[in-house]
C-alpha positions as CSV (number, residue, x, y, z in Angstrom):
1,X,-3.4,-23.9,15.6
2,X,-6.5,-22.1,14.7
3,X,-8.1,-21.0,11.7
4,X,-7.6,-17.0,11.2
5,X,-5.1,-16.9,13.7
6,X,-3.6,-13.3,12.2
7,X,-4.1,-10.3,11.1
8,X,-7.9,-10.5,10.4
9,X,-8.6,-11.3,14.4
10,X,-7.1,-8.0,15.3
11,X,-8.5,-5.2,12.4
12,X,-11.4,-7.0,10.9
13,X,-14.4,-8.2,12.3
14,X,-17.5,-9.6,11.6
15,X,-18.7,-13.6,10.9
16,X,-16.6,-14.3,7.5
17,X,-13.3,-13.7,7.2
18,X,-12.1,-10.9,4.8
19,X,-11.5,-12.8,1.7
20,X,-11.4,-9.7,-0.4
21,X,-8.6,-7.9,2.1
22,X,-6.5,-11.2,2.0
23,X,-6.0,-11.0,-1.4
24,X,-4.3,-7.7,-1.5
25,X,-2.1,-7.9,1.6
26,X,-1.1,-11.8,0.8
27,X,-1.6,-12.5,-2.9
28,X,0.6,-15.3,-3.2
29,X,-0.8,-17.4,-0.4
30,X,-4.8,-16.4,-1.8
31,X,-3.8,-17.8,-5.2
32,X,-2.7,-21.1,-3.3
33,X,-5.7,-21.1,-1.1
34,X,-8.1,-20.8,-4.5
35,X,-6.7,-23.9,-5.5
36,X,-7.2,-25.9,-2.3
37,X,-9.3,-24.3,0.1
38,X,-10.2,-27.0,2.1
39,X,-6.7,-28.6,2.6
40,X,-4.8,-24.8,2.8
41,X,-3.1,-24.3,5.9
42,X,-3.4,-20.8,6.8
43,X,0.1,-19.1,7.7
44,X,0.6,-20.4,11.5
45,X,-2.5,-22.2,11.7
46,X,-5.0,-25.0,10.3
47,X,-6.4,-26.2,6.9
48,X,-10.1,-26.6,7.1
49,X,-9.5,-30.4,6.7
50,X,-7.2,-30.2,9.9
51,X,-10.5,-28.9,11.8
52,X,-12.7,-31.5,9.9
53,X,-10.4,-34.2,11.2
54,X,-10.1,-32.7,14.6
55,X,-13.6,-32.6,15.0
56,X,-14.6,-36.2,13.7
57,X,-15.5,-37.4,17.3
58,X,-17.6,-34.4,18.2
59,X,-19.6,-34.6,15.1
60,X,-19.9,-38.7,15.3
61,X,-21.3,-37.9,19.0
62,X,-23.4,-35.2,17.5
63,X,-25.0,-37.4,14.6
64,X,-26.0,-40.5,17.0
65,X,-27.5,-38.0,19.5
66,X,-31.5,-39.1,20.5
67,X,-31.9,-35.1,22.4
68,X,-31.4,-31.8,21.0
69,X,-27.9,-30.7,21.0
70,X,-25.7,-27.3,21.8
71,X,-23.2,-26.6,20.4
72,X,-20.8,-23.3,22.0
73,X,-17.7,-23.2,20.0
74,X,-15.4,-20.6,17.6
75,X,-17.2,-19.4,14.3
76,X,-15.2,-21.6,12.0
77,X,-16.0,-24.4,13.5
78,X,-19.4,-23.5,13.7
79,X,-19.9,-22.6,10.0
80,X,-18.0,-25.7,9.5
81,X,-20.9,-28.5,11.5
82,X,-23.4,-26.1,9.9
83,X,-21.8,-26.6,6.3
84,X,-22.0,-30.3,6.8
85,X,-25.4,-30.6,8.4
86,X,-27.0,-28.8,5.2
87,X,-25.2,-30.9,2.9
88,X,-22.8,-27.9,1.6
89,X,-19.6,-28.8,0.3
């Protein structure tokens, strides 16, 4: 599964996803994901947790790196080893 696997890959586009559009076309499932949005799976995909977990190794390898490293990847998990590196929650 991915995170934004739906809707938003196909008529939006830009680096976030369209938070403000979600809540009018799925209302029920933005309430739930206000509560929890880092354990939230989205409809057919991931929680932000599941991607946290997944990546666990990569970011351990990352850490104890000596040399600069690149990292190529999709945006969420991007935003998500940048979020942790700066210390955002």
């Amino acid at each position: 599964g991915t995170i934004g696997a739906g809707w938003w890959d196909v008529e939006c586009h830009g680096d976030t996803p369209p938070w403000q559009e979600m809540q009018q076309r799925h209302p029920v499932f933005y309430a739930k994901w206000r509560q929890d949005p880092l354990r939230r799976r989205f409809p057919g995909g991931e929680s932000y947790m599941d991607v946290i977990q997944r990546l666990e190794g990569v970011l351990v390898e990352v850490e104890m790196s000596t040399r600069p490293v690149l990292l190529v990847s999709h945006i969420s998990v991007l935003q998500l080893f940048v979020a942790y590196f700066k210390g955002v929650p």
